[in-house]
N, C-alpha and C positions, 0 to 999 in steps of 0.2 A: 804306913801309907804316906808317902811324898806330901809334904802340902800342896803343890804346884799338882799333881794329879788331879786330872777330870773324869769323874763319872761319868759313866757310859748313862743315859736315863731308858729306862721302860720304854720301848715304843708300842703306843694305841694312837693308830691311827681314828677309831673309830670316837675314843673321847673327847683327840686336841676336836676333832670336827664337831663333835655336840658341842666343847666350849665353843668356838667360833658359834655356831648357831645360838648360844645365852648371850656371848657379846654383839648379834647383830640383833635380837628382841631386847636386849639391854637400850641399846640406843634409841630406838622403835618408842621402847615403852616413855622413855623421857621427853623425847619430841613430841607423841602424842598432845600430852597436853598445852602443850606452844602451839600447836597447829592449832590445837579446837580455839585457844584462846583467841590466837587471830583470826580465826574468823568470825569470832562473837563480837571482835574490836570492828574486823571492819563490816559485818551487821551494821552495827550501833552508829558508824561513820555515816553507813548507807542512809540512817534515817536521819539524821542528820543534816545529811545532804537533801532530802527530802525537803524539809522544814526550812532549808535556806533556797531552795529554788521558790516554794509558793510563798513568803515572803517576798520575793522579789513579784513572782505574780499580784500578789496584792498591793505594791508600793505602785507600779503600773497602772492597775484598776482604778485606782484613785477617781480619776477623773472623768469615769468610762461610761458613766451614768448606773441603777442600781440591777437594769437588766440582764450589766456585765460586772458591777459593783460586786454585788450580795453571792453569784454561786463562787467568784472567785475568790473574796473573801473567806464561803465554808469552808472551802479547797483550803485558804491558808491556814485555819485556826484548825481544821482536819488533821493536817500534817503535823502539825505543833501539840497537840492532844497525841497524836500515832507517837511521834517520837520521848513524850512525856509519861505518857498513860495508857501508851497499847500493848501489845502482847509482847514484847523483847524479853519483859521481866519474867515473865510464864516461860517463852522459849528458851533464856539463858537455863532459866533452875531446871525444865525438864530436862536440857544437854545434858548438866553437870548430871543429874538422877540418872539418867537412865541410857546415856553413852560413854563417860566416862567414868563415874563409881560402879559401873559394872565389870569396868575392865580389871579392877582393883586386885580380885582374885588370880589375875594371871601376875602382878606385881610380886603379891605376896611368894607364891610357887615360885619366880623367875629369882627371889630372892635365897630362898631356899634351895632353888639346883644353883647358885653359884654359890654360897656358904658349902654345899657338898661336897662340889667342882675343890674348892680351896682344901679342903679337909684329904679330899682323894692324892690331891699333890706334896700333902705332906706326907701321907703314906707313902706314899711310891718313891718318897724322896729316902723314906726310914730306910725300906723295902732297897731300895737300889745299892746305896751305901753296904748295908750289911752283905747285899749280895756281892759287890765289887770286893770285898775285903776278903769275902771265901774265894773267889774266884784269885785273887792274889796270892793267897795260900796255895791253893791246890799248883799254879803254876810256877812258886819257889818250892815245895816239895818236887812236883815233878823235873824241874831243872837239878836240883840236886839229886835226884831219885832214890828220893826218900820216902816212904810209907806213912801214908795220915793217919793211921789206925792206930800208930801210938800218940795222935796230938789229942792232948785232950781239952785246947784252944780251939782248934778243928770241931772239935764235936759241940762244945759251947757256941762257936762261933753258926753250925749249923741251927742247931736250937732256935736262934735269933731269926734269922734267919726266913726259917720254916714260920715262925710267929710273926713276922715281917707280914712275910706275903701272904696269909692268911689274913689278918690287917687289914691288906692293902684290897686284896678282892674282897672282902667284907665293904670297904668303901666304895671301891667298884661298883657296886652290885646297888649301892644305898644312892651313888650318883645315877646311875641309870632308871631306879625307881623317880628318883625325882624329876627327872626330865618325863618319864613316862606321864608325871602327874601333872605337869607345866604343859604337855602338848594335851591331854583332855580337858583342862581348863581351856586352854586358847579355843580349843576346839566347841567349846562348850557356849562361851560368851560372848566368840567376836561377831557374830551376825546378829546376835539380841544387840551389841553396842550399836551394829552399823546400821540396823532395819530402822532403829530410834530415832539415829541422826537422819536417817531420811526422810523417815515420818515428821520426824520437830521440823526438819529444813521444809521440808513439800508444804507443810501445814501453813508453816510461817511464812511462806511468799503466797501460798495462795490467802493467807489474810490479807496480805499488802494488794495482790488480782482486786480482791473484793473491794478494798476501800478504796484502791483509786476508780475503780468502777464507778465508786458510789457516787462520785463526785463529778460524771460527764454529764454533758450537759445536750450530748445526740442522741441520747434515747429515748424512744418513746413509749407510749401505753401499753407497747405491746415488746416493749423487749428489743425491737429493732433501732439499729443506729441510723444517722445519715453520713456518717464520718468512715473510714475505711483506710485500714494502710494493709495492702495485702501481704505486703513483705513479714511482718511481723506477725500476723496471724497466722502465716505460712509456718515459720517455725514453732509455733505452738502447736500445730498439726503435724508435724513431722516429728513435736517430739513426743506426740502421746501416740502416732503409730509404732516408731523404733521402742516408746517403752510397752507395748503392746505386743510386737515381735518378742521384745528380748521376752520378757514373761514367757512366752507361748514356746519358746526355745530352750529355757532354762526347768520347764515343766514337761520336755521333750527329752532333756538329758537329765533329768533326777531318773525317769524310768529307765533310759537303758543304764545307768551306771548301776540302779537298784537289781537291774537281770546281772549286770556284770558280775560286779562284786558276791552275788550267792552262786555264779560258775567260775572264777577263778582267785586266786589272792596275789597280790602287789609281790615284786621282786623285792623293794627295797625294802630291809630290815625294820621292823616297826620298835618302840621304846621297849614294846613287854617280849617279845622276843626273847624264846628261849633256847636257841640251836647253835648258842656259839662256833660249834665246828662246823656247822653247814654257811654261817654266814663269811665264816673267813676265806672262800675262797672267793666271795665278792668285794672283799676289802680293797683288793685293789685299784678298784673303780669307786668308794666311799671320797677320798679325798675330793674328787672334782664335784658331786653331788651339791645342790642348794641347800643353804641352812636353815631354810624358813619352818612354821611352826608343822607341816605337814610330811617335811619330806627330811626331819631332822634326823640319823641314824639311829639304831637303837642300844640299849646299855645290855647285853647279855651275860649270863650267869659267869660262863667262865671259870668255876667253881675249882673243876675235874678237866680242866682242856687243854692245861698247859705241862703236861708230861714230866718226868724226870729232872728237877734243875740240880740234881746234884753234880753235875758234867759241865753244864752249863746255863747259861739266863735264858727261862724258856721263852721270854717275850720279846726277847730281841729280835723283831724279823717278823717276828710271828703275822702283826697286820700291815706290813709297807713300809716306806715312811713317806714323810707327809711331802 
């Protein structure tokens, strides 16, 4: 074989597009914890800032007598205790518990389909080579028209071959479980991650509601203010109606997708998918598809689907190309 000669490679359309789908959760998963970080940073900034506004309220008061003295002073030493001794340290450890070390599982898997991802591309690389060399045979016999049945290089070279790609769809099959198992994890953990952060977030600003509450000085015996900004109260009303609608909407499409999904099933290929030849005639629409954790293609058997390659490379064609 020439050394300047280029292999022809396997085309699977349906794999290059699961990798693209591990390198866009690859990147996903790295950023993650840059994001949560910044905003535990600028939390702690928040309170911070806190502690330096009523400071300044109390350097003010000074002089103010003790019936504007004394609440604006609690106000300061309030803020300075919030940002020292209040809850941040509770709501940092419960993020880290229980938004991001639960995502961990999907790391581990996300590591393991691209260690398979790697292992499948050496096959295929075994797998192509020994196929490209038969294929070079068969077309200097046939140029000379000469009979392979006396090569007994030919039949060796077959051998390999046939053990190649058995190999190679053994890997196949090993990459596809694996993504199978990466999308039930994602599936499994990312709304326990997300319900968390919203619950630690909603908790932790309604402790900050509460304490600067604590410290007005319009309220009376009964609860009521004399002080009023409707502006701002308006949006507090408007966001516990929209989080009231969205509930009531999202508790509106859990039932019909639960009627859906037990009268029809999804066109697109799912990981566990076992109908290789029924899916390829949708391969040629796989390439444009999204790569996120739901809608990733699926790794099919393929076992028994790719016919006779003793003529030629039965994968060449077979799903598109990309």
């Amino acid at each position: 074989m020439p050394l300047c000669a280029s292999i022809p490679e396997t085309v699977d359309t349906d794999t290059n597009t699961r990798h693209l789908y591990l390198e866009d959760l690859d990147k996903c998963m790295k950023s993650f914890n840059d994001a949560l970080t910044s905003t535990m940073n600028a939390y702690r900034n928040l309170l911070t800032s806190f502690d330096q506004v009523a400071q300044v309220y109390g350097n003010v008061a000074q002089e103010c007598g003790d019936e504007v003295r004394k609440p604006v002073g609690e106000f300061r030493d309030g803020m300075r205790d919030l940002k020292d001794k209040g809850g941040f340290e509770v709501f940092n450890r419960e993020i880290f518990a229980g938004t991001i070390s639960v995502m961990e599982p999907v790391r581990v898997d996300l590591k393991k389909a691209l260690k398979s991802f790697k292992n499948l591309k050496s096959k295929q690389k075994e797998y192509d080579s020994v196929r490209y060399d038969l294929e070079q045979t068969e077309k200097s016999y046939a140029k000379k028209n000469k009979s392979l049945s006396g090569s007994s290089s030919y039949k060796k070279t077959r051998g390999k071959r046939d053990k190649a790609k058995a190999s190679f769809e053994q890997s196949r099959e090993a990459f596809g479980q694996e993504v199978k198992a990466l999308q039930a994890t994602t599936k499994s953990v990312l709304l326990q991650s997300l319900n968390n952060y919203l619950h630690c977030t909603a908790a932790f600003c309604g402790q900050l509601e509460a304490t600067m509450n604590g410290y007005r000085t319009d309220v009376d015996s009964q609860g009521s203010t004399t002080f009023a900004n409707n502006h701002m109260d308006e949006l507090k009303e408007k966001a516990e109606a929209e989080s009231m609608m969205r509930r009531s909407i999202r508790k509106r499409e859990a039932s019909l997708l639960y009627h859906t999904e037990s009268d029809s099933r999804p066109n697109v290929p799912s990981a566990g998918g076992d109908h290789y030849q029924e899916d390829l005639k949708a391969d040629a629409e796989s390439a444009s598809r999204n790569t996120d954790a739901d809608r990733a293609p699926s790794m099919h058997d393929g076992v028994n689907g790719y016919g006779n390659e003793d003529a030629a490379n039965p994968l060449m064609g077979v799903n598109g190309h990309e």
